[in-house]
C-alpha positions as CSV (number, residue, x, y, z in Angstrom):
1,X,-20.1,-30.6,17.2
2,X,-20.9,-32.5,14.1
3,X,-18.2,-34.0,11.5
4,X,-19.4,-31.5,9.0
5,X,-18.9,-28.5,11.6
6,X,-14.9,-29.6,12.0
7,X,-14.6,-29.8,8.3
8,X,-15.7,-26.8,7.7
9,X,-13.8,-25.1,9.8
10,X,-10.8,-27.0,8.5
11,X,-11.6,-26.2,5.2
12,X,-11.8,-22.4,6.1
13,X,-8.5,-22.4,8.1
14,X,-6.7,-23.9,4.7
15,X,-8.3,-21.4,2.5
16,X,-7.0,-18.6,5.0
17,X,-3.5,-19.7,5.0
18,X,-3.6,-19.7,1.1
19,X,-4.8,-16.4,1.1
20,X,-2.4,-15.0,3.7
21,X,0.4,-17.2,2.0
22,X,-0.7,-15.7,-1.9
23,X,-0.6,-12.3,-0.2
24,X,3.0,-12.6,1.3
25,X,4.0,-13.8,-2.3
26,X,2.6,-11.2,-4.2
27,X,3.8,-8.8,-1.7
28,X,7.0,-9.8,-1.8
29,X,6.9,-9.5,-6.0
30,X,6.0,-6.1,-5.7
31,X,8.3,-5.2,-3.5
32,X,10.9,-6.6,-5.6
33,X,9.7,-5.0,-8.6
34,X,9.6,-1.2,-7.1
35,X,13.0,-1.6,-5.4
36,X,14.8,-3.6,-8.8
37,X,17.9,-0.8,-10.1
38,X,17.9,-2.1,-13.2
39,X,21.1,-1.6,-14.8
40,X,21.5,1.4,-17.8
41,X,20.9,0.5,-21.6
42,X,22.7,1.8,-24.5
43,X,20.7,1.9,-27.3
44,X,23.1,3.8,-29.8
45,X,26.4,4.0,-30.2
46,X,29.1,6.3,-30.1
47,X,30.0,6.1,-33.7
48,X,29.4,10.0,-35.0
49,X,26.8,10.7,-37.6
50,X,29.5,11.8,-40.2
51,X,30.6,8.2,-40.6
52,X,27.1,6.8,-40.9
53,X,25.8,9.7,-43.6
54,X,28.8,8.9,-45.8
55,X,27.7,4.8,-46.5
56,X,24.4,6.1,-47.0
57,X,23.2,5.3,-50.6
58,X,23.1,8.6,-52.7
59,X,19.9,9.4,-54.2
């Protein structure tokens, strides 16, 4: 076995735990995305349309 043999096999053994390491993040960001309950938004308010057509400007 040469020096150049061990280093690449090194080299190969880092670049798989990156990938299985990038995978388990990513997986782990999806996973958190699909299963998020995001709480509800109120876009409008309760205030009845009455109230709002009466401060419009008249024409």
């Amino acid at each position: 076995m040469k020096l150049t043999d061990s280093k690449f096999k090194l080299e190969t053994a880092l670049l798989n735990g990156l990938f299985v390491v990038c995978m388990v993040i990513c997986g782990l960001f999806l996973a958190s995305m699909v299963t998020i309950k995001p709480a509800p938004v109120q876009l409008a308010s309760n205030a009845h349309t009455s109230a709002t057509v009466t401060h419009a400007p008249s024409a």
